[in-house]
MOPAC internal coordinates of N, CA, C and O (Angstrom, degrees):
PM7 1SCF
backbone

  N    0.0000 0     0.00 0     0.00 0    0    0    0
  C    1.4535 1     0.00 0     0.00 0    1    0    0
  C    1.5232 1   109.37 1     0.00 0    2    1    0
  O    1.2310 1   115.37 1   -40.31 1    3    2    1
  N    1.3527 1   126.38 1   139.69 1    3    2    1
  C    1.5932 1   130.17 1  -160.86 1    5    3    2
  C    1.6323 1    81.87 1  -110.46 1    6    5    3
  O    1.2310 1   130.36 1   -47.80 1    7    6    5
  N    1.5389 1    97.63 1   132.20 1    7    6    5
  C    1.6537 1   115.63 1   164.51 1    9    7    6
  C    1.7886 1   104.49 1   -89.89 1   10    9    7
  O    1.2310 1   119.80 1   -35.34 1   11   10    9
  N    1.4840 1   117.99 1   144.66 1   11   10    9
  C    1.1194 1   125.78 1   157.46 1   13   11   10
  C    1.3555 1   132.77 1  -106.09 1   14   13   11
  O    1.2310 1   113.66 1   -79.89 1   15   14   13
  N    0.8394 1   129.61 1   100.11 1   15   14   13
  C    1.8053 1   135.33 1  -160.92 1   17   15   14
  C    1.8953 1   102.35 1   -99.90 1   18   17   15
  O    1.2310 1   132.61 1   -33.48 1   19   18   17
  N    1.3765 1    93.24 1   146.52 1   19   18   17
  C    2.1516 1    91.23 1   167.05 1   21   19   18
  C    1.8946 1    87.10 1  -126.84 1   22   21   19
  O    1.2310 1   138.52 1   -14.87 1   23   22   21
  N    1.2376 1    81.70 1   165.13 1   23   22   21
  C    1.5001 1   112.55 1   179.89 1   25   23   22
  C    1.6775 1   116.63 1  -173.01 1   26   25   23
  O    1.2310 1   133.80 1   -46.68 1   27   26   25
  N    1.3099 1    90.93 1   133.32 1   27   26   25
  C    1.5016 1    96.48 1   166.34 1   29   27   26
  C    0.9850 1   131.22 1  -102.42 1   30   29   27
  O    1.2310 1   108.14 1   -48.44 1   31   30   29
  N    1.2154 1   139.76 1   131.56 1   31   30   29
  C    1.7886 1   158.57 1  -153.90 1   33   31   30
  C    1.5144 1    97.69 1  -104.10 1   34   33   31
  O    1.2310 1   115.18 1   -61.12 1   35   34   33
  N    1.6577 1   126.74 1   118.88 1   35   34   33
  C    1.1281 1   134.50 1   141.17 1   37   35   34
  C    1.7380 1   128.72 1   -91.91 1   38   37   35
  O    1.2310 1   119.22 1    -3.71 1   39   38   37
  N    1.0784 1   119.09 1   176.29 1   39   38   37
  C    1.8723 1   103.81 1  -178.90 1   41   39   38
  C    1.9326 1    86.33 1  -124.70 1   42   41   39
  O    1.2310 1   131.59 1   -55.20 1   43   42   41
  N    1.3459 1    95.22 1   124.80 1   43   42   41
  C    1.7008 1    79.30 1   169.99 1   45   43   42
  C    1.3188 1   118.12 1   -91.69 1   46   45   43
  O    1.2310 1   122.13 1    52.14 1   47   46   45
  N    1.5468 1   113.53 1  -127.86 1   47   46   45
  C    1.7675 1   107.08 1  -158.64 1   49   47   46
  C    1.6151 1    91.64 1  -103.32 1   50   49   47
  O    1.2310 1   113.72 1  -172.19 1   51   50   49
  N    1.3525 1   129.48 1     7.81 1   51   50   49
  C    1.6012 1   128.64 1   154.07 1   53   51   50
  C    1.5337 1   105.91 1  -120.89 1   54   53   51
  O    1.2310 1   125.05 1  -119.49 1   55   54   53
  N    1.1805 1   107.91 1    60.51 1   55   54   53
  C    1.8021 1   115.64 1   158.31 1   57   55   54
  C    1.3130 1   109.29 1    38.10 1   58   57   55
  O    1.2310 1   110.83 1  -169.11 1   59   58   57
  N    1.9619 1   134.84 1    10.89 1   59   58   57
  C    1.3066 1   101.89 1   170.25 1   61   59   58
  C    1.6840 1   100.45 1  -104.64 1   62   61   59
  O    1.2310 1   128.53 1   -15.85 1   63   62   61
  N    1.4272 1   101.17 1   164.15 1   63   62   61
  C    1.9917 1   105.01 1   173.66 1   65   63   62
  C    1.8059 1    94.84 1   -78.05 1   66   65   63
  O    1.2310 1   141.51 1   -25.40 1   67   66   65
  N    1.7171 1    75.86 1   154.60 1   67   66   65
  C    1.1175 1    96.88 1  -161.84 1   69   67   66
  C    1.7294 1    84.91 1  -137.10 1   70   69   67
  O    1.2310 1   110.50 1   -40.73 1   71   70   69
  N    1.8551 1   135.46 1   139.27 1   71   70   69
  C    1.2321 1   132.38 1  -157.37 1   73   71   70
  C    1.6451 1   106.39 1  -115.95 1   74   73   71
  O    1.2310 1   115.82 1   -26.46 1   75   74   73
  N    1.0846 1   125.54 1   153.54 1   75   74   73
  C    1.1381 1   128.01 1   173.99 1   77   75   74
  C    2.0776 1   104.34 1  -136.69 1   78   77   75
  O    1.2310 1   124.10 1   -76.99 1   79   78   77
  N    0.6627 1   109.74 1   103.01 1   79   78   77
  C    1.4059 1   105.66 1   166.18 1   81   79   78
  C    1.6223 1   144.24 1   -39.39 1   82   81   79
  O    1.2310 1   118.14 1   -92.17 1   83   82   81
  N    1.2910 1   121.14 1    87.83 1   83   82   81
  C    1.9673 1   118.65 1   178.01 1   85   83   82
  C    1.1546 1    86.03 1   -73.14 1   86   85   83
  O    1.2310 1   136.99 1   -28.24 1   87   86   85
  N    1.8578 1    84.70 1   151.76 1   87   86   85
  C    1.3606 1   115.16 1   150.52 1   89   87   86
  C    1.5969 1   107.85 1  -130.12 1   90   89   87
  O    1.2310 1   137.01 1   -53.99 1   91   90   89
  N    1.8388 1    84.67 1   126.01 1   91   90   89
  C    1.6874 1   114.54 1  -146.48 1   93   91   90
  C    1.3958 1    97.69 1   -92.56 1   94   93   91
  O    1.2310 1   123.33 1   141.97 1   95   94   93
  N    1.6574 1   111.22 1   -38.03 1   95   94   93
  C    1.5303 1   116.19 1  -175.28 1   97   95   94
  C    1.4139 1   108.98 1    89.37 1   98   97   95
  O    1.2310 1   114.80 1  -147.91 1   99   98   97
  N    1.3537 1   127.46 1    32.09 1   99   98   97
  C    1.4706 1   147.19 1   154.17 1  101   99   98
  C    1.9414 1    99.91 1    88.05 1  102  101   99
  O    1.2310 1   121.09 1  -154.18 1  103  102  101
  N    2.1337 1   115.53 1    25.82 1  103  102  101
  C    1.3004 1    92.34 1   177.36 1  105  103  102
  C    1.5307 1    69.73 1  -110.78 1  106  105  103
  O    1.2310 1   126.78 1    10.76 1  107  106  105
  N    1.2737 1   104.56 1  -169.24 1  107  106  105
  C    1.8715 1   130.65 1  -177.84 1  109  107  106
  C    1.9485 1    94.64 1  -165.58 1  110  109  107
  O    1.2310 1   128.23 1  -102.75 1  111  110  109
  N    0.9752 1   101.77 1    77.25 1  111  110  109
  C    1.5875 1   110.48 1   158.94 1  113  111  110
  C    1.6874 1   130.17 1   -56.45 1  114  113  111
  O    1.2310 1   115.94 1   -25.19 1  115  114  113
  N    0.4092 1   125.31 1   154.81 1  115  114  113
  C    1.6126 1   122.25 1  -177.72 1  117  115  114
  C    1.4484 1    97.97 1   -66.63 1  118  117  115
  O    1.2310 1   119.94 1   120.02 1  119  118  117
  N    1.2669 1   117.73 1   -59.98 1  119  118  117
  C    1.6651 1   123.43 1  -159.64 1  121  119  118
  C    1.7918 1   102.60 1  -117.38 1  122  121  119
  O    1.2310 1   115.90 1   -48.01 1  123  122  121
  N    1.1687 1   125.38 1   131.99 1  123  122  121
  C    1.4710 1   114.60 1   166.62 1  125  123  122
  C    1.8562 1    96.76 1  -119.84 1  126  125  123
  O    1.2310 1   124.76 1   -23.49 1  127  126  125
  N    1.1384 1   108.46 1   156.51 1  127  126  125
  C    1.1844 1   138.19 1   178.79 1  129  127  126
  C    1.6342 1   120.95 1  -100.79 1  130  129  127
  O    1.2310 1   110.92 1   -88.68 1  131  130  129
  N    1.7270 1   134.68 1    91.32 1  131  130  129
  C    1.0123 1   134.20 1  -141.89 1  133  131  130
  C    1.5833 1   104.92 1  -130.20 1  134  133  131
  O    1.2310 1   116.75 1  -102.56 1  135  134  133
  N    1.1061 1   123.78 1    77.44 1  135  134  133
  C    1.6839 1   120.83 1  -168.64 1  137  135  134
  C    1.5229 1   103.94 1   -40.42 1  138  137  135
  O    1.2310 1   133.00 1   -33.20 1  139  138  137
  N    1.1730 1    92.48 1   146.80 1  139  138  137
  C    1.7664 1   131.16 1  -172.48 1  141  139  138
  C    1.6189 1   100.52 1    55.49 1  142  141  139
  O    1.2310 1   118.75 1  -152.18 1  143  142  141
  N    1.5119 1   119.99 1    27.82 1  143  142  141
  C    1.8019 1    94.28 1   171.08 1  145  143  142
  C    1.6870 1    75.46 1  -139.92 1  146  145  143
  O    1.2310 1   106.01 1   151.53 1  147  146  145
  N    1.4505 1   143.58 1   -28.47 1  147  146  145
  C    1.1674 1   135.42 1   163.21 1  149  147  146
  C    1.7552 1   109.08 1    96.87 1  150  149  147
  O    1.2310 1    99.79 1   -14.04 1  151  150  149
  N    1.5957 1   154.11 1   165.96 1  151  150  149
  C    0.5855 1   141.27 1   130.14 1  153  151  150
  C    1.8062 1   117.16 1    69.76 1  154  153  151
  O    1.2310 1    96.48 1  -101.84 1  155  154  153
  N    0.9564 1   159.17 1    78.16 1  155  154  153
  C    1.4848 1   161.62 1   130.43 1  157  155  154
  C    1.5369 1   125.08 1   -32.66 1  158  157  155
  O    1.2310 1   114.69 1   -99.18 1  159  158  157
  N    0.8986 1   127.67 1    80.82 1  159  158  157
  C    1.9781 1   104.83 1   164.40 1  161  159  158
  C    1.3837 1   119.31 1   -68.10 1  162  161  159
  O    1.2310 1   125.44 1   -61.63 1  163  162  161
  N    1.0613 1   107.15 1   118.37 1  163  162  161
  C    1.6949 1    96.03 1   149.74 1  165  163  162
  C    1.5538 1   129.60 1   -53.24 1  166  165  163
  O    1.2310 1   120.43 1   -45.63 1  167  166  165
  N    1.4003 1   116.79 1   134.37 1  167  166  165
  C    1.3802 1   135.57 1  -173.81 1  169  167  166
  C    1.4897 1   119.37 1   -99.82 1  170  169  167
  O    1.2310 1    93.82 1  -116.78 1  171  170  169
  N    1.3986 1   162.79 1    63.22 1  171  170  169
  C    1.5426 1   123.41 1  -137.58 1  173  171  170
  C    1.7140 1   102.50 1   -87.62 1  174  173  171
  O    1.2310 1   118.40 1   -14.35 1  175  174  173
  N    1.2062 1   120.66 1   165.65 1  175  174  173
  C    1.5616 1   119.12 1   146.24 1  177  175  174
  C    1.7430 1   105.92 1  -154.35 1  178  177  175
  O    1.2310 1   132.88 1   -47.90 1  179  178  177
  N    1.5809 1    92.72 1   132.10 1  179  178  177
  C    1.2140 1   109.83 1  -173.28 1  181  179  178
  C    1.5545 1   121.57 1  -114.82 1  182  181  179
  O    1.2310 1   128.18 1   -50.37 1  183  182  181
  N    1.5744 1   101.86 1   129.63 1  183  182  181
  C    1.5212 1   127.22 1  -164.65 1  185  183  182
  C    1.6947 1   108.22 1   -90.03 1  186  185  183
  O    1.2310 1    94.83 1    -7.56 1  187  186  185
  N    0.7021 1   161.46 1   172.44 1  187  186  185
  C    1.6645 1   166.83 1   131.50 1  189  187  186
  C    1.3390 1    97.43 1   -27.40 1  190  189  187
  O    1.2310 1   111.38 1   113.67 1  191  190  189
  N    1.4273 1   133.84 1   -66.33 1  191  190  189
  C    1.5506 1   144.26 1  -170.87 1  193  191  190
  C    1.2719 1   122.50 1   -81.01 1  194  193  191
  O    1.2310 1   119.11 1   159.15 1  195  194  193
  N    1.8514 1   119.30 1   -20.85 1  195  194  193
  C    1.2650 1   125.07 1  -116.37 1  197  195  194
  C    1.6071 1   108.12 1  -162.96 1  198  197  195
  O    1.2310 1   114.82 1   -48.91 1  199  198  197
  N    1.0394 1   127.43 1   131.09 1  199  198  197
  C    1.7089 1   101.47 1  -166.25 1  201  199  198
  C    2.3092 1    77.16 1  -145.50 1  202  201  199
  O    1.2310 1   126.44 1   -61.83 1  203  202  201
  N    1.3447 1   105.22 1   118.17 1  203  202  201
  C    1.4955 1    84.80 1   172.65 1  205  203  202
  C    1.6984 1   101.14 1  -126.75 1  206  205  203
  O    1.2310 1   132.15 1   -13.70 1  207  206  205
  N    1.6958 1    94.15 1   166.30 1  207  206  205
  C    1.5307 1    84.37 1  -157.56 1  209  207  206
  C    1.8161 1    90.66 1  -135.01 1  210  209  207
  O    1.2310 1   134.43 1   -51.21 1  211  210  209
  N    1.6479 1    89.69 1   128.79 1  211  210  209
  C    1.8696 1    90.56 1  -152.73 1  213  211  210
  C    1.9375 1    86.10 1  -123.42 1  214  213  211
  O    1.2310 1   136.14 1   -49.07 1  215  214  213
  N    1.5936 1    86.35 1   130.93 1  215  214  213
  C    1.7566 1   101.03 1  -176.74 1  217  215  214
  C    1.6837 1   111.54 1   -93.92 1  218  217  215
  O    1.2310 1   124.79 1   -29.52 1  219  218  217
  N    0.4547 1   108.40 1   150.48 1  219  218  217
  C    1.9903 1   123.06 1  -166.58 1  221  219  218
  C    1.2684 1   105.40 1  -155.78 1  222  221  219
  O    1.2310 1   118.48 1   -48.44 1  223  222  221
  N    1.7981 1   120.50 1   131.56 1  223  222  221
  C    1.3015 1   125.96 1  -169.04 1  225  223  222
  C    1.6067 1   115.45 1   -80.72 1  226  225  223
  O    1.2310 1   113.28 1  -154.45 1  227  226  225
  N    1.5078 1   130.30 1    25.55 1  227  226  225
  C    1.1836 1   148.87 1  -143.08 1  229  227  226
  C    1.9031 1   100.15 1  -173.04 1  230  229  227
  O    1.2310 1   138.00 1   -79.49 1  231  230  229
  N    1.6741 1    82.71 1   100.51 1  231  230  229
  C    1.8630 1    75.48 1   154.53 1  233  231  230
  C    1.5475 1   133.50 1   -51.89 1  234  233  231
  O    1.2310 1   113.88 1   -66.93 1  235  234  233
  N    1.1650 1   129.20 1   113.07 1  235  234  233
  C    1.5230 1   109.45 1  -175.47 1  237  235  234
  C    1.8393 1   105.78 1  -112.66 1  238  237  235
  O    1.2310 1   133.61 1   -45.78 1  239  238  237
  N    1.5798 1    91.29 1   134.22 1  239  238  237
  C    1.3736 1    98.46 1   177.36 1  241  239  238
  C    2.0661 1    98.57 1  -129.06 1  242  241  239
  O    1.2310 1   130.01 1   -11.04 1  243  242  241
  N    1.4420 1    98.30 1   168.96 1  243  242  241
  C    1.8434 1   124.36 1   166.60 1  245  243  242
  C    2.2694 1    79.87 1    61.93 1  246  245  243
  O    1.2310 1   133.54 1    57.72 1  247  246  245
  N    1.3005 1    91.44 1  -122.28 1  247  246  245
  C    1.6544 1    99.39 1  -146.79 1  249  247  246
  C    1.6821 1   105.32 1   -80.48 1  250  249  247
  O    1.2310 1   122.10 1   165.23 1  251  250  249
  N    1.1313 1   113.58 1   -14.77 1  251  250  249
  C    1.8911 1   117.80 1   170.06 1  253  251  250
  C    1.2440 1   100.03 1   -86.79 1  254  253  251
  O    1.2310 1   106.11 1   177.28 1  255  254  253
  N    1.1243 1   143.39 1    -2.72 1  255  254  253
  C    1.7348 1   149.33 1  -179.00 1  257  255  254
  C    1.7734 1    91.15 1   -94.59 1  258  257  255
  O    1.2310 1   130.58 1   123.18 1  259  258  257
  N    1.5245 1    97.19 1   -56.82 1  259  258  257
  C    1.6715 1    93.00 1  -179.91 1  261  259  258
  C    1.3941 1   125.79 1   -73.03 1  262  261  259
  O    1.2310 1   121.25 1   165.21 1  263  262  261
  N    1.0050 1   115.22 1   -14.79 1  263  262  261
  C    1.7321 1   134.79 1   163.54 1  265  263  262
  C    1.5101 1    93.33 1   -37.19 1  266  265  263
  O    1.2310 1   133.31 1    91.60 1  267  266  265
  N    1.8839 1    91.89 1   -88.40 1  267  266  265
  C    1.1775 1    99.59 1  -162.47 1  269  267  266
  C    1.6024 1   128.32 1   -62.61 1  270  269  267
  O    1.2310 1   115.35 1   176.77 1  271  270  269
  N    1.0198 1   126.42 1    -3.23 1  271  270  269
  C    1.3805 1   138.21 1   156.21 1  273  271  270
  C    1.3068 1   115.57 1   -96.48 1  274  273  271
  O    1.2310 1   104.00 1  -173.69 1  275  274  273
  N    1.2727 1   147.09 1     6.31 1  275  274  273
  C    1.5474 1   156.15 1   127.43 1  277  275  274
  C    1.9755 1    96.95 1   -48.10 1  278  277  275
  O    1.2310 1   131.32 1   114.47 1  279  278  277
  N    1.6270 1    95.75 1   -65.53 1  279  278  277
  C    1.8747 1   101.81 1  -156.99 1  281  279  278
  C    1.9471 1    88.21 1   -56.12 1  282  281  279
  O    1.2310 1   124.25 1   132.88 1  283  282  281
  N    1.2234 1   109.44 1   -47.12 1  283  282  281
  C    1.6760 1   114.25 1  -165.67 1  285  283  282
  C    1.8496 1    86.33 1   -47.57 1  286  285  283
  O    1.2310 1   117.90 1    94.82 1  287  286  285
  N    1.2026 1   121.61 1   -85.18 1  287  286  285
  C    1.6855 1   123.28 1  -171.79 1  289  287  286
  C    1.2603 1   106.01 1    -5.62 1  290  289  287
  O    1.2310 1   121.41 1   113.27 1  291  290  289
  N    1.7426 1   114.91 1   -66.73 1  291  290  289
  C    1.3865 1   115.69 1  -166.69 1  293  291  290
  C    1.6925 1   120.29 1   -75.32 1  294  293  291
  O    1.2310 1   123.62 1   179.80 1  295  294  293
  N    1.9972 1   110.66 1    -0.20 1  295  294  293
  C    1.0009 1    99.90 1   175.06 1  297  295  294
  C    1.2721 1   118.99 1   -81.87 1  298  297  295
  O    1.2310 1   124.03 1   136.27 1  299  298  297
  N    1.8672 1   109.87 1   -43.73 1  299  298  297
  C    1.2076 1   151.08 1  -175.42 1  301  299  298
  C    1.5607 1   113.97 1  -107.28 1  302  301  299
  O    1.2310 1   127.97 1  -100.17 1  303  302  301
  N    1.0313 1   102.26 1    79.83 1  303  302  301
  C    1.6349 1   102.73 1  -175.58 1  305  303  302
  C    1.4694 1   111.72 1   -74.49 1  306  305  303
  O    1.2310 1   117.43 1   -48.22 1  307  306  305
  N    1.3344 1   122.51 1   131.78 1  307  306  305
  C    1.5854 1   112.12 1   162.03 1  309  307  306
  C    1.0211 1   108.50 1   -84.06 1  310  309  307
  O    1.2310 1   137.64 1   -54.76 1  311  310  309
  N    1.8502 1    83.42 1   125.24 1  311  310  309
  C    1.6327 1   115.66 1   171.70 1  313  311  310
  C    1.8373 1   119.87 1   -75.17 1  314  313  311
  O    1.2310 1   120.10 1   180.00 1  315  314  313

C-alpha cells in the first residue's frame, strides 16, 4: 500500500530546503494558497512505498527541481 505525505520546502540562509509537514486531509491539489507566503506548487517525489508531495512557492523545473529532491533524499532517505 503507497503512503501519501505533503510537506512544505523552505530554502534557508544557505540555499538548501528545509521541510515542514501539511496536513492536507488526504487532498494534494496542484496549487495551495497560504497567506503571507502566497501561491504553493506541488512538487511530487516518489518512493517504492511512498510517493510525497512537497509545495514550494516557485515552480521548480531542470536542476532547482533536482535540488530539491537531492535536499528531500537527505531529509527522507530511502530505507
Amino acid at each position: 500500500m503507497s503512503v501519501m505525505e505533503a510537506f512544505e520546502a523552505k530554502k534557508n540562509v544557505y540555499f538548501n530546503y528545509e521541510f515542514d509537514e501539511l496536513i492536507l486531509g488526504g487532498d494534494f491539489p496542484e496549487t495551495i494558497h497560504k497567506s503571507l507566503v502566497g501561491m504553493l506548487y506541488k512538487h511530487v517525489v516518489e518512493y517504492p512505498n511512498a510517493t510525497y508531495c512537497i509545495y514550494y512557492n516557485e515552480e521548480l523545473v531542470g536542476d532547482e527541481l533536482q535540488k530539491l529532491k537531492d535536499d528531500w533524499m537527505r531529509y527522507c532517505p530511502l530505507v
